[in-house]
N, CA, C, O and CB atoms as a CASP TS submission, in Angstrom:
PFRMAT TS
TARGET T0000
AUTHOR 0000-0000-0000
METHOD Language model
MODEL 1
PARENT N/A
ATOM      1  N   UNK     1     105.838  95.792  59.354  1.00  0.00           N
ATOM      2  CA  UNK     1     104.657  96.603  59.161  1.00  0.00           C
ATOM      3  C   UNK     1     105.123  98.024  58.825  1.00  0.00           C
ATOM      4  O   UNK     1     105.927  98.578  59.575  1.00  0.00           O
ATOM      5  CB  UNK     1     103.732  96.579  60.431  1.00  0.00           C
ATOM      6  N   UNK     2     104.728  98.543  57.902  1.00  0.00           N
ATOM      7  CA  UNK     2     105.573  99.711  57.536  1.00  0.00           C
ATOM      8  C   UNK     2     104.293 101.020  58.174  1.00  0.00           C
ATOM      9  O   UNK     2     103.359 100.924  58.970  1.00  0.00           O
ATOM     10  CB  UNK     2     106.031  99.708  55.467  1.00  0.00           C
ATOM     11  N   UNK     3     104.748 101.976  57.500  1.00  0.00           N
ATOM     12  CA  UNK     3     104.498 103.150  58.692  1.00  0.00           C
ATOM     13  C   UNK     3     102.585 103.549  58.357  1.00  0.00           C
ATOM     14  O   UNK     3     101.921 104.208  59.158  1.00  0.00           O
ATOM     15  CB  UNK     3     105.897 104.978  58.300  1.00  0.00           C
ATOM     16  N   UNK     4     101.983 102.948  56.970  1.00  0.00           N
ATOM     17  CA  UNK     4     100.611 103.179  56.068  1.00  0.00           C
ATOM     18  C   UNK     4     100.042 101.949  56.997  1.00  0.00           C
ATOM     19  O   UNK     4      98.972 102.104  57.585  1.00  0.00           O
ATOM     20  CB  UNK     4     100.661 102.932  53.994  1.00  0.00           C
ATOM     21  N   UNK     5     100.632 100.971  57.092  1.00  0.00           N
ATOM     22  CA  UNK     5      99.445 100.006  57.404  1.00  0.00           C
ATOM     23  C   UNK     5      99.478 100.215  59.187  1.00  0.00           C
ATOM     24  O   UNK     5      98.483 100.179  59.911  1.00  0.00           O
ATOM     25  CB  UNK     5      99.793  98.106  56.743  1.00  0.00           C
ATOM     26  N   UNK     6     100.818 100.422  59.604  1.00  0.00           N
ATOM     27  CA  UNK     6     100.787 100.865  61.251  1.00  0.00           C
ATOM     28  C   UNK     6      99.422 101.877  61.468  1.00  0.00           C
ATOM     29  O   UNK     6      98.486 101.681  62.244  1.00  0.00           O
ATOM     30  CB  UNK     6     102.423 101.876  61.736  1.00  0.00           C
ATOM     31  N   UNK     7      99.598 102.903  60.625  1.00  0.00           N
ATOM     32  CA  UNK     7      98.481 104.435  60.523  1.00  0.00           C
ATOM     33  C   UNK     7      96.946 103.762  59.861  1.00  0.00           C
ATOM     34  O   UNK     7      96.054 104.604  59.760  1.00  0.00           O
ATOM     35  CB  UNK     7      99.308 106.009  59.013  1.00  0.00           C
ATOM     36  N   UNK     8      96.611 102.431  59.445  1.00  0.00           N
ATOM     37  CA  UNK     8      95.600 102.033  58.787  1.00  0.00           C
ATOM     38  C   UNK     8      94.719 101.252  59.865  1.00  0.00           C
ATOM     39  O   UNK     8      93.507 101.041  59.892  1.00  0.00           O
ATOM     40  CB  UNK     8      96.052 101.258  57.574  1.00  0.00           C
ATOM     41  N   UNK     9      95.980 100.809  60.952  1.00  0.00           N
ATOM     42  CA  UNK     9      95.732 100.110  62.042  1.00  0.00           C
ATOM     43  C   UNK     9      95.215 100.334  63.728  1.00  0.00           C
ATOM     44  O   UNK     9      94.704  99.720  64.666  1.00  0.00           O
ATOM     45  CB  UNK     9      96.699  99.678  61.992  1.00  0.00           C
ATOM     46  N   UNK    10      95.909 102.062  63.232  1.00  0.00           N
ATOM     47  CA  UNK    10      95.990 102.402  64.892  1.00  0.00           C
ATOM     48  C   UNK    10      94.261 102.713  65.301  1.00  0.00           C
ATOM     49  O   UNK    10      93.231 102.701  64.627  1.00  0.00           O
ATOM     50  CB  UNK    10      97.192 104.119  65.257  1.00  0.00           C
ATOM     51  N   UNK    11      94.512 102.941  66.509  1.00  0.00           N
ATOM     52  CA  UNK    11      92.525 103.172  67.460  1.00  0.00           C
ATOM     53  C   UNK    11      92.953 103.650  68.512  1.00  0.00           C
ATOM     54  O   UNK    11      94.007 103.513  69.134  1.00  0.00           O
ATOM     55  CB  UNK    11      91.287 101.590  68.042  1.00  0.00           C
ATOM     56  N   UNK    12      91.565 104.533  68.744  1.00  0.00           N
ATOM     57  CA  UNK    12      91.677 105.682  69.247  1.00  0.00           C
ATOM     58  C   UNK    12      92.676 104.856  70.790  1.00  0.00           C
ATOM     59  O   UNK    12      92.516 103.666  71.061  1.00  0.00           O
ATOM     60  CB  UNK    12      89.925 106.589  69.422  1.00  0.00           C
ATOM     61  N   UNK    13      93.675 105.812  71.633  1.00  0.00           N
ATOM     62  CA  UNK    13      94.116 105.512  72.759  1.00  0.00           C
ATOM     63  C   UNK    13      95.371 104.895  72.258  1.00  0.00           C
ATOM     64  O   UNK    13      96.101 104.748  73.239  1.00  0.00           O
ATOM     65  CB  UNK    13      93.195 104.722  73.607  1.00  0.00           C
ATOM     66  N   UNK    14      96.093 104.368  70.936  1.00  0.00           N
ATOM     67  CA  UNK    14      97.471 103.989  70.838  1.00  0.00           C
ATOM     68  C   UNK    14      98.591 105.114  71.281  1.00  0.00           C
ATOM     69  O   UNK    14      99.500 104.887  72.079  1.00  0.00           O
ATOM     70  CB  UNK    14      97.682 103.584  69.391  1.00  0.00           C
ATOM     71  N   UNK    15      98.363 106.333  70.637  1.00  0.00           N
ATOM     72  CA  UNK    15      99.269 107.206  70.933  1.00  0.00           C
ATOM     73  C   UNK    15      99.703 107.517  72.596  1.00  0.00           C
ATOM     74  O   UNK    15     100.755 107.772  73.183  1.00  0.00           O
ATOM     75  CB  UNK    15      98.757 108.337  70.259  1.00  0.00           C
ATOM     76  N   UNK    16      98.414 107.358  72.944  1.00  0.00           N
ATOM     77  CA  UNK    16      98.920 107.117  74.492  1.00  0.00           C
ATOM     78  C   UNK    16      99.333 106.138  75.261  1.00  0.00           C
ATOM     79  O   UNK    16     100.037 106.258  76.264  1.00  0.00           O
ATOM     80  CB  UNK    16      98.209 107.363  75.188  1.00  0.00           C
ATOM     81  N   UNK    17      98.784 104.885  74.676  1.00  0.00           N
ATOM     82  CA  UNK    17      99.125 103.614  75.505  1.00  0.00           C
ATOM     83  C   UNK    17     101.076 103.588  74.988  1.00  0.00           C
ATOM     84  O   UNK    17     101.876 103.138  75.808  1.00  0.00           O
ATOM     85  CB  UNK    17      97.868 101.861  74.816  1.00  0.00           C
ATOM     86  N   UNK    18     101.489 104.020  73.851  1.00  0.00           N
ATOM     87  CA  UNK    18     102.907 104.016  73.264  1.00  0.00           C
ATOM     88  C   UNK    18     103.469 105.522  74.269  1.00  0.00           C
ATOM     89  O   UNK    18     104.636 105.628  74.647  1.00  0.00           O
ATOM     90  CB  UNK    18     102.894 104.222  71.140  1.00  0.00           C
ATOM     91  N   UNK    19     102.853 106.123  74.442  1.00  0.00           N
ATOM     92  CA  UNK    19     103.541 107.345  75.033  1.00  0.00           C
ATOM     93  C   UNK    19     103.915 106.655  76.949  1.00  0.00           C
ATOM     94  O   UNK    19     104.783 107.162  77.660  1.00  0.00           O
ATOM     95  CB  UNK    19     102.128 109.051  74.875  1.00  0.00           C
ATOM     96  N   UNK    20     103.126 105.612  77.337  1.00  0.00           N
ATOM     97  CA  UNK    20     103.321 105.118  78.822  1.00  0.00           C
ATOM     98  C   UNK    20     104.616 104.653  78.624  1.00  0.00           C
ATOM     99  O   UNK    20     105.591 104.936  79.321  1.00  0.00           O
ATOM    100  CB  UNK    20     102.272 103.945  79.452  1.00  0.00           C
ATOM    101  N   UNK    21     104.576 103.566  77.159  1.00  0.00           N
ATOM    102  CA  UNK    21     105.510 102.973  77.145  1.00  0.00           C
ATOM    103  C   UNK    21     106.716 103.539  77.189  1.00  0.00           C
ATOM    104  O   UNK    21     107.459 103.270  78.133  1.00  0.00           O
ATOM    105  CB  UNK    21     105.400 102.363  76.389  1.00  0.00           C
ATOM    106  N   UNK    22     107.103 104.381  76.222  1.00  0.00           N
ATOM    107  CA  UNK    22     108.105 105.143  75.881  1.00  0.00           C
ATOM    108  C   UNK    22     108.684 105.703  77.051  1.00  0.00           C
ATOM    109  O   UNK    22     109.862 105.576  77.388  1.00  0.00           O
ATOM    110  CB  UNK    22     107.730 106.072  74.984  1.00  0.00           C
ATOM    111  N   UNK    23     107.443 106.578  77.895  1.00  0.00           N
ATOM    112  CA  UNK    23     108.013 107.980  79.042  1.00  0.00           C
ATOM    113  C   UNK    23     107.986 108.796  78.282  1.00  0.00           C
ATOM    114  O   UNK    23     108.857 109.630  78.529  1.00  0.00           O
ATOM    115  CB  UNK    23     109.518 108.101  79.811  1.00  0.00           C
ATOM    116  N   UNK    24     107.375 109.040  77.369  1.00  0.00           N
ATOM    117  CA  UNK    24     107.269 110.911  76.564  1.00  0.00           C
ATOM    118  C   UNK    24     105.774 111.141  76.497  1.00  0.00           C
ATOM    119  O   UNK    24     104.954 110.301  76.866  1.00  0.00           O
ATOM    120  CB  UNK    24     107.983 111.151  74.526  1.00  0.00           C
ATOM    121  N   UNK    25     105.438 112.454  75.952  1.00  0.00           N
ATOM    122  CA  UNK    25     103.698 112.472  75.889  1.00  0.00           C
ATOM    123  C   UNK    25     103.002 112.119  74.636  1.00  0.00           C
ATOM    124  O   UNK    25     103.850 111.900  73.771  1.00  0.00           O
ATOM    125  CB  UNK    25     103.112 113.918  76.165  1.00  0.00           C
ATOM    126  N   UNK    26     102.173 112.020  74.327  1.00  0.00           N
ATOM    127  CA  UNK    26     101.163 111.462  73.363  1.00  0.00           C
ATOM    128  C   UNK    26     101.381 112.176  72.307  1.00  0.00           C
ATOM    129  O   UNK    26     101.239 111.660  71.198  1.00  0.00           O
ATOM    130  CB  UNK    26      99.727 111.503  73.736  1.00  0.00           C
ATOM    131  N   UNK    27     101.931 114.058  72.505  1.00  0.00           N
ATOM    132  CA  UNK    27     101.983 114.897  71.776  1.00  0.00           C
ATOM    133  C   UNK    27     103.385 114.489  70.637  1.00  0.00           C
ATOM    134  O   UNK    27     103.386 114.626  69.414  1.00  0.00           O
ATOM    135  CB  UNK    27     101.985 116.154  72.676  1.00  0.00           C
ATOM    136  N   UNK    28     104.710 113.865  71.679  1.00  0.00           N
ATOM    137  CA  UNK    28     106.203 113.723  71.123  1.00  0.00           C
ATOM    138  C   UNK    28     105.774 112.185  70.326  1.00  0.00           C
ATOM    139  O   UNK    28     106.483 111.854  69.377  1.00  0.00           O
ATOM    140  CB  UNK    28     107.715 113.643  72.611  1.00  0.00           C
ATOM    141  N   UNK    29     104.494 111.178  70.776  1.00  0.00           N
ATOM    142  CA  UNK    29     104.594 109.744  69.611  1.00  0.00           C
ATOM    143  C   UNK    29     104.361 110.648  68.499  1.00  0.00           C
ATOM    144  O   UNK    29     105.309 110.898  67.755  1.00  0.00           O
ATOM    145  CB  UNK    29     103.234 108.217  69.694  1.00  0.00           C
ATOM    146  N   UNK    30     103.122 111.219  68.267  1.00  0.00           N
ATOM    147  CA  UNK    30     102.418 111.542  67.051  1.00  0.00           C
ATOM    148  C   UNK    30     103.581 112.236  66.290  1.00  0.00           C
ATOM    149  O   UNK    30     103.965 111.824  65.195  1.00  0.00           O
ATOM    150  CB  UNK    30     101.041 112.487  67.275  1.00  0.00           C
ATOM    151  N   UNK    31     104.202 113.462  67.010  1.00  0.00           N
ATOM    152  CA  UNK    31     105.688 113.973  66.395  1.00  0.00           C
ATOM    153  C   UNK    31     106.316 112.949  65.813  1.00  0.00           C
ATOM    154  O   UNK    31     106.349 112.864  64.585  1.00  0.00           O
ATOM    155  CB  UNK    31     106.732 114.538  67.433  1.00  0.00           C
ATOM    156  N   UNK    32     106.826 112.151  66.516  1.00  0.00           N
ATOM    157  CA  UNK    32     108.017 111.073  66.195  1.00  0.00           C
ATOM    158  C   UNK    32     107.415 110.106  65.063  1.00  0.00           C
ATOM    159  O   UNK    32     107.981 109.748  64.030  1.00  0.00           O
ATOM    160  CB  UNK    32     108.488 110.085  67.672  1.00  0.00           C
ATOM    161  N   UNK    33     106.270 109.810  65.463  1.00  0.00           N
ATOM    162  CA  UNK    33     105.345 108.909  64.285  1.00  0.00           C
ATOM    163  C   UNK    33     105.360 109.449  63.046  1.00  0.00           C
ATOM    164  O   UNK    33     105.562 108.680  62.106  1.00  0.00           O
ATOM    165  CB  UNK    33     103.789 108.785  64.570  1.00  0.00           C
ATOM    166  N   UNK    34     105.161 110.814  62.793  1.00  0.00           N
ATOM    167  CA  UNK    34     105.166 111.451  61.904  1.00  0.00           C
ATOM    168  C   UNK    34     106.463 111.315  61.120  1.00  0.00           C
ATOM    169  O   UNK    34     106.529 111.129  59.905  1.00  0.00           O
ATOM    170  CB  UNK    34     104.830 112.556  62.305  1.00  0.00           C
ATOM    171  N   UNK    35     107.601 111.442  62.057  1.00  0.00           N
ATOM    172  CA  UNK    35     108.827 111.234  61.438  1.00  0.00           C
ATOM    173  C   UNK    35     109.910 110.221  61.169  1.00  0.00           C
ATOM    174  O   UNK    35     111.091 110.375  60.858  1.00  0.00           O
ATOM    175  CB  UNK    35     109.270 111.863  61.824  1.00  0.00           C
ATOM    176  N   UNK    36     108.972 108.831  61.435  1.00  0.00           N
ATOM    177  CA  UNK    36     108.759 107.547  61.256  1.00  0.00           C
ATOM    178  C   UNK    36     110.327 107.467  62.573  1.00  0.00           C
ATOM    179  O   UNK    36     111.510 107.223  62.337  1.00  0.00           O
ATOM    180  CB  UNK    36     108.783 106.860  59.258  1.00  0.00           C
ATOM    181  N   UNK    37     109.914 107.659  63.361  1.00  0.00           N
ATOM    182  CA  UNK    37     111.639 106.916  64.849  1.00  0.00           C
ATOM    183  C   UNK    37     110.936 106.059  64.866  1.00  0.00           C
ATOM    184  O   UNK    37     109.726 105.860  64.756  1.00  0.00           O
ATOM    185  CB  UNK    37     112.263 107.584  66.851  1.00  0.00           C
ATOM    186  N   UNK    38     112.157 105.319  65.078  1.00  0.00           N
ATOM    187  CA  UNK    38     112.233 103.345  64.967  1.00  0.00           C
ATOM    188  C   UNK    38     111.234 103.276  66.429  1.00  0.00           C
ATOM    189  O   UNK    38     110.349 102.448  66.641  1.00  0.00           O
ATOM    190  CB  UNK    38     114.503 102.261  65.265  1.00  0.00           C
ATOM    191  N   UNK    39     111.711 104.519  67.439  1.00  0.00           N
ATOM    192  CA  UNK    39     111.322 103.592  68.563  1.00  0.00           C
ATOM    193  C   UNK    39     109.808 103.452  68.720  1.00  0.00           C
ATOM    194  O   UNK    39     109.231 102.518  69.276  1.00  0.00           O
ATOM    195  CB  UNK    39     111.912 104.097  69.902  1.00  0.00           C
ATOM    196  N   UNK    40     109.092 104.832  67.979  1.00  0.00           N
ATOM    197  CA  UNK    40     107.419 104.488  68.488  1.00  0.00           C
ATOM    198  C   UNK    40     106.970 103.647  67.447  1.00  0.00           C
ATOM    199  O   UNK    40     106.028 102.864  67.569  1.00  0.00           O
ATOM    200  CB  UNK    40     106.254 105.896  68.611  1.00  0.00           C
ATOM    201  N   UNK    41     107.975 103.883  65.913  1.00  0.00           N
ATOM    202  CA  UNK    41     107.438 102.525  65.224  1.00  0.00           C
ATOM    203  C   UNK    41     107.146 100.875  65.812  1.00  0.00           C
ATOM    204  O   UNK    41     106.442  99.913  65.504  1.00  0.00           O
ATOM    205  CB  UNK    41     108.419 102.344  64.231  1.00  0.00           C
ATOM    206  N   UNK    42     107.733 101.086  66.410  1.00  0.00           N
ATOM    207  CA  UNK    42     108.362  99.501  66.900  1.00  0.00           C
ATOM    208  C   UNK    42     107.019  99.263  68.467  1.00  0.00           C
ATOM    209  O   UNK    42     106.122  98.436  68.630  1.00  0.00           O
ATOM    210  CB  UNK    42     110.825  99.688  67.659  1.00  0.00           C
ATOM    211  N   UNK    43     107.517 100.455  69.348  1.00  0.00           N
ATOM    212  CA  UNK    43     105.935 100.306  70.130  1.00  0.00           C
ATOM    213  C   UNK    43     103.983 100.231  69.689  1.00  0.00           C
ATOM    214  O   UNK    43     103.115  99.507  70.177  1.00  0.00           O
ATOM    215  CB  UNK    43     106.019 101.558  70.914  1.00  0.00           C
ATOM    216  N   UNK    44     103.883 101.276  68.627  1.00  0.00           N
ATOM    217  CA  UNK    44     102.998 101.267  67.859  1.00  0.00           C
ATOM    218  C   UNK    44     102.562  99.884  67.186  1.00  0.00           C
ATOM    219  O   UNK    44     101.453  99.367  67.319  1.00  0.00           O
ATOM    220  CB  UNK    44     103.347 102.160  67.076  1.00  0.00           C
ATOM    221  N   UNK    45     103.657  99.363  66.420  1.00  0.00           N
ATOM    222  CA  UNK    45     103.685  97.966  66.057  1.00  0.00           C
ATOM    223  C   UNK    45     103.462  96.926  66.889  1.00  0.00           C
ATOM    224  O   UNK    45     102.645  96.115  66.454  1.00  0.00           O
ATOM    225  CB  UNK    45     104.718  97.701  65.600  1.00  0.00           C
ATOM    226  N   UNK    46     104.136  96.587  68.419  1.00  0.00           N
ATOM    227  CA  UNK    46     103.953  96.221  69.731  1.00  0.00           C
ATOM    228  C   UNK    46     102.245  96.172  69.808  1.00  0.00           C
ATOM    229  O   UNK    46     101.544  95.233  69.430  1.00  0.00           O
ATOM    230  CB  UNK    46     104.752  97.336  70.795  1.00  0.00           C
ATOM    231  N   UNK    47     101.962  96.960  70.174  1.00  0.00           N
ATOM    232  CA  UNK    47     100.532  97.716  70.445  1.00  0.00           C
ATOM    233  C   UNK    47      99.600  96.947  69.457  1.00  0.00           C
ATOM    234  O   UNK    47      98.536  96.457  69.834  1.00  0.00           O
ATOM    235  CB  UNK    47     100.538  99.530  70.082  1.00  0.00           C
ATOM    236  N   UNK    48     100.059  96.865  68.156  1.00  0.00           N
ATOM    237  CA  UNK    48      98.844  96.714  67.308  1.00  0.00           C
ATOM    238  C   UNK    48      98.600  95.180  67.051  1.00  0.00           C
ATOM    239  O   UNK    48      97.560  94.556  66.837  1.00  0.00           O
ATOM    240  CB  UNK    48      99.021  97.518  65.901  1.00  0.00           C
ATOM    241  N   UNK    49     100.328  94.664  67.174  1.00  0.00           N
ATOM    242  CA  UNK    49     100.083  92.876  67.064  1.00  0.00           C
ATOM    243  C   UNK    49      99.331  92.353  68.463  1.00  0.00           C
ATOM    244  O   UNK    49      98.263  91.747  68.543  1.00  0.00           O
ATOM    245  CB  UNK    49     101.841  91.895  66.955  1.00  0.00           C
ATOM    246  N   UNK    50     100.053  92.698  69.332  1.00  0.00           N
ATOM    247  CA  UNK    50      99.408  92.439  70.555  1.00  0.00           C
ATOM    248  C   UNK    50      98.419  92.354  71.307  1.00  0.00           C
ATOM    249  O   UNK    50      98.247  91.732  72.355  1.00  0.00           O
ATOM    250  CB  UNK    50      99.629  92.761  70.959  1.00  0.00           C
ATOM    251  N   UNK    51      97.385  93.412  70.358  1.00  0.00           N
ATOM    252  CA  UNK    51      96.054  93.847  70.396  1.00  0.00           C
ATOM    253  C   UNK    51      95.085  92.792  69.370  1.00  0.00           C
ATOM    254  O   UNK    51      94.016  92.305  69.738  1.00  0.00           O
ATOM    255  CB  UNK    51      96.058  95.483  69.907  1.00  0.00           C
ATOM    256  N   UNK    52      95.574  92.616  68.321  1.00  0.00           N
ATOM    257  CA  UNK    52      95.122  91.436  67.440  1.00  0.00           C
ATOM    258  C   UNK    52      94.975  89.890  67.664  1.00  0.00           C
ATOM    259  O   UNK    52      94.096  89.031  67.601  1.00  0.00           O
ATOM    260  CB  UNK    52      95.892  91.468  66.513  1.00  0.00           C
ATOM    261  N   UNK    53      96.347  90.002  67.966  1.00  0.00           N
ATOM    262  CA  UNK    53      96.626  88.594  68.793  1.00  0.00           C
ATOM    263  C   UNK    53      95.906  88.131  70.098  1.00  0.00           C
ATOM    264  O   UNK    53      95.525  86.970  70.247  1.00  0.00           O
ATOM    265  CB  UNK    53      98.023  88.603  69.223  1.00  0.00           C
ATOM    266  N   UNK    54      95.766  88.966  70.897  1.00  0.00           N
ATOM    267  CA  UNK    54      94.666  88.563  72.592  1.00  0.00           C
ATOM    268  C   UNK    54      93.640  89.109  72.092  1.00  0.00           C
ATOM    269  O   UNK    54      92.841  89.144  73.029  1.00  0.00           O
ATOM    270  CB  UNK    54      95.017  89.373  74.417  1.00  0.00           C
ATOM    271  N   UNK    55      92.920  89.783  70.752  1.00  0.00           N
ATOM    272  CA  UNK    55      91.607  89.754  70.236  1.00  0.00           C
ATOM    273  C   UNK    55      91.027  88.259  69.851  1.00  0.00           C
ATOM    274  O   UNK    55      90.086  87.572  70.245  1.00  0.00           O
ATOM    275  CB  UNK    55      91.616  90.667  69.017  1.00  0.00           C
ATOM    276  N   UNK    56      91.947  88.131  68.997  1.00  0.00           N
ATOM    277  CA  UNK    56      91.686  86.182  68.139  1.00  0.00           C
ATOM    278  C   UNK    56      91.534  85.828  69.084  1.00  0.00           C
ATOM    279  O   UNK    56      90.412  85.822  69.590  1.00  0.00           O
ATOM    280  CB  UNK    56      92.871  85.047  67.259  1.00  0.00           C
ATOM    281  N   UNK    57      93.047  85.212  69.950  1.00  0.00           N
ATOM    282  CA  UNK    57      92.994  84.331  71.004  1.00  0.00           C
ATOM    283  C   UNK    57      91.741  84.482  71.889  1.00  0.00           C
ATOM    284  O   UNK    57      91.237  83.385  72.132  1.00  0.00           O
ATOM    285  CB  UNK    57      94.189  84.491  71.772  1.00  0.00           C
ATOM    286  N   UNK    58      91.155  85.429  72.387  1.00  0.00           N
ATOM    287  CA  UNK    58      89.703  85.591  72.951  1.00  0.00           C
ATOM    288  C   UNK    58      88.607  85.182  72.769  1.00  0.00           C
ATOM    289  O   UNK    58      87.766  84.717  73.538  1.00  0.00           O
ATOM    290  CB  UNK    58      89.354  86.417  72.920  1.00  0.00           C
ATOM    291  N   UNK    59      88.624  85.446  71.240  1.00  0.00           N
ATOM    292  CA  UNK    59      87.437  84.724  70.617  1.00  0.00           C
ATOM    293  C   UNK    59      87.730  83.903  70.332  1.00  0.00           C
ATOM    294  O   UNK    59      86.658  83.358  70.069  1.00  0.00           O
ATOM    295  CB  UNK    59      86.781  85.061  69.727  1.00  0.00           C
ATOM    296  N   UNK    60      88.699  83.003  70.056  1.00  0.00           N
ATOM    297  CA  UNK    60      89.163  81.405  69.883  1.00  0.00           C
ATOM    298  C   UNK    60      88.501  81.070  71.047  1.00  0.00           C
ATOM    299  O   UNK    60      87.608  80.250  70.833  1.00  0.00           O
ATOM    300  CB  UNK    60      90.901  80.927  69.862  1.00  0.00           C
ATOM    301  N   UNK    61      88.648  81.511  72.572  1.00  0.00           N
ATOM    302  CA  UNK    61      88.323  81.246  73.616  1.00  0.00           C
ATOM    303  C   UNK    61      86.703  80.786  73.860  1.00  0.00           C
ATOM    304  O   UNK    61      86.151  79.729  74.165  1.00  0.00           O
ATOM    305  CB  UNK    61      88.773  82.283  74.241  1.00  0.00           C
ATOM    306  N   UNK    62      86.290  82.044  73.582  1.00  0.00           N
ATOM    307  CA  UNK    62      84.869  81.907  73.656  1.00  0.00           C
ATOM    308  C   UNK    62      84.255  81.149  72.772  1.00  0.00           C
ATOM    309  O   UNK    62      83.153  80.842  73.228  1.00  0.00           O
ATOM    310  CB  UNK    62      84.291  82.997  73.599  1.00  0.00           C
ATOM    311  N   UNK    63      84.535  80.435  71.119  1.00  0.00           N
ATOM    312  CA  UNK    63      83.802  79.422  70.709  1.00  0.00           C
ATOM    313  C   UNK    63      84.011  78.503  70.922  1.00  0.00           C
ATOM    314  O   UNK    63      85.070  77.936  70.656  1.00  0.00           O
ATOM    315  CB  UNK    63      83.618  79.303  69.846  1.00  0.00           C
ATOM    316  N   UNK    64      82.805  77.912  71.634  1.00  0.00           N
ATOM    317  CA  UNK    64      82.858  76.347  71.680  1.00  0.00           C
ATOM    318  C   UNK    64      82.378  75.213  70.700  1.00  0.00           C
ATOM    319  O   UNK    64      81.687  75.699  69.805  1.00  0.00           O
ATOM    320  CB  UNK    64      82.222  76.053  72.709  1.00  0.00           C
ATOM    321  N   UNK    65      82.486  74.261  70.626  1.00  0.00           N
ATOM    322  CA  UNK    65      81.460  73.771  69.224  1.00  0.00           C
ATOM    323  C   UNK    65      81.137  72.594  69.971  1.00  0.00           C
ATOM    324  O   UNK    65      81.854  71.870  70.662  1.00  0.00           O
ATOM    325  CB  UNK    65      82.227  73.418  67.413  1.00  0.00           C
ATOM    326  N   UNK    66      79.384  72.524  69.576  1.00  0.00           N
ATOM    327  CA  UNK    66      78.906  71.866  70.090  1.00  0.00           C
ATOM    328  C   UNK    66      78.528  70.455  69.553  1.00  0.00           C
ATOM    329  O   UNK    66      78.890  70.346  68.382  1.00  0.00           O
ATOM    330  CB  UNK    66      78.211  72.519  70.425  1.00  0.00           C
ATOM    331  N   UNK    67      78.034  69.557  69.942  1.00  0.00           N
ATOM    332  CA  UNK    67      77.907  67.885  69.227  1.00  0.00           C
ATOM    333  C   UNK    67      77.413  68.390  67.912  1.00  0.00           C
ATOM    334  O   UNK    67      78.127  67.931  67.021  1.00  0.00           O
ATOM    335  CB  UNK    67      76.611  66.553  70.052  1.00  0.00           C
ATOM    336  N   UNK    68      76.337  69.262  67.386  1.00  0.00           N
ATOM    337  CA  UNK    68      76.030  69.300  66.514  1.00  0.00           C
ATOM    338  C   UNK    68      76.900  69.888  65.354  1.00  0.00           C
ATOM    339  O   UNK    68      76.899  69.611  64.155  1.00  0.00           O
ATOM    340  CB  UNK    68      75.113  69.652  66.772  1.00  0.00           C
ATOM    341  N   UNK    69      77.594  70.727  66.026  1.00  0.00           N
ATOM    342  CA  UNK    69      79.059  71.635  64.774  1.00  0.00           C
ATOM    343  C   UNK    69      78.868  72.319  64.614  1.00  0.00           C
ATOM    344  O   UNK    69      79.334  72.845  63.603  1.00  0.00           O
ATOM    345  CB  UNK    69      79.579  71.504  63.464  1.00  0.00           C
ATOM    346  N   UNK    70      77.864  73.102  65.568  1.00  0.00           N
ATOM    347  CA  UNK    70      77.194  74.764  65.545  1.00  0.00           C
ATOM    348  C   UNK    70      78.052  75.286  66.866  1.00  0.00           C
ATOM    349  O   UNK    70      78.276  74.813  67.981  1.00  0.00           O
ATOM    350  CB  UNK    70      75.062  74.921  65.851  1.00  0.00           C
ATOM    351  N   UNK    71      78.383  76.393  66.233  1.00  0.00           N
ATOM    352  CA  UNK    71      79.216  76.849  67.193  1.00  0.00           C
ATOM    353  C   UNK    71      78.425  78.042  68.580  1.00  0.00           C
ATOM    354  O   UNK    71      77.576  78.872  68.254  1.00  0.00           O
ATOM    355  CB  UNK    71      80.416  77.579  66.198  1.00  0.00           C
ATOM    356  N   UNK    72      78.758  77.939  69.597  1.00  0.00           N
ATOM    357  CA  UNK    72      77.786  79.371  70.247  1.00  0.00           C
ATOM    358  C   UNK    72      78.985  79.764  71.385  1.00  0.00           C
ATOM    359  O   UNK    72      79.846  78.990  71.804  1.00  0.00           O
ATOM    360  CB  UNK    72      75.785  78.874  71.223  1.00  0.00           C
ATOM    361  N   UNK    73      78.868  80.644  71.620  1.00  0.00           N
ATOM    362  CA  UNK    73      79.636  81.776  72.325  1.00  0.00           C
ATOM    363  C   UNK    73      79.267  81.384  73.694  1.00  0.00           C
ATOM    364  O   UNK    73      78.129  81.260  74.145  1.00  0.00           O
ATOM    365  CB  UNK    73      79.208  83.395  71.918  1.00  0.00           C
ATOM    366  N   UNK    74      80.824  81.138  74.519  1.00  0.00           N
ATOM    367  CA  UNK    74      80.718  81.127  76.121  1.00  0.00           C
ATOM    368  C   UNK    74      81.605  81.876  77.068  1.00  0.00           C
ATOM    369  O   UNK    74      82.834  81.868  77.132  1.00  0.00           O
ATOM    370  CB  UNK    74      80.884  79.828  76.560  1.00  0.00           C
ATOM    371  N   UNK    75      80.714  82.535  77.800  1.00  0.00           N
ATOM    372  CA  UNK    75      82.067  83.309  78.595  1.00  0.00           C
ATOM    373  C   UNK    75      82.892  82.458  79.369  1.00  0.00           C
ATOM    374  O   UNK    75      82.253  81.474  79.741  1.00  0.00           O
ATOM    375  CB  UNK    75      81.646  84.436  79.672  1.00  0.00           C
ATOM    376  N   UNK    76      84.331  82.459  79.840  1.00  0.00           N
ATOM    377  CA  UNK    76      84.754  81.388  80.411  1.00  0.00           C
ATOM    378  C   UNK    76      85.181  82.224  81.908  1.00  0.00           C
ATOM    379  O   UNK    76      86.315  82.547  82.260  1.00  0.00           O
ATOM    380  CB  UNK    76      85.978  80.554  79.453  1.00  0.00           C
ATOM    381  N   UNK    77      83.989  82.428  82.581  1.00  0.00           N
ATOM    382  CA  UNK    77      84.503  82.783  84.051  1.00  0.00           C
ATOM    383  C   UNK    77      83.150  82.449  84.690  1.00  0.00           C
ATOM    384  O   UNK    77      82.997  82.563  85.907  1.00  0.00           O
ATOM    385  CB  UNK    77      85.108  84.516  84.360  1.00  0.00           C
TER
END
């Protein structure tokens, strides 16, 4: 994922959820982001598959399909 589609991708709260990760502040990702370091690339990237991936998988979760092949939404708890 290069550094346009990482920046096409991010939402609001990445810079910080990557700054926990790291141990620096929200202020040094956006720095470092700016100056493409491997390491918040690579957390940022972390962040954004990870976020996609337990999005799908969620809603994979919640459709069920019913005898008819209409699908409707269930919470599973």
């Amino acid at each position: 994922m290069t550094a346009e589609e990482i920046k096409d991708k991010m939402e609001i709260g990445d810079y910080i959820l990557a700054a926990k990760l790291l141990g620096i502040s929200p202020e040094n990702v956006r720095t470092r982001f700016v100056r493409k370091k491997e390491d918040v690339m690579n957390a940022l990237r972390a962040i954004i598959v990870n976020r996609e991936t337990f999005i799908q998988g969620y809603q994979n979760l919640l459709e069920v399909k019913t005898k008819k092949g209409k699908k409707t939404k269930m919470i599973p708890f």
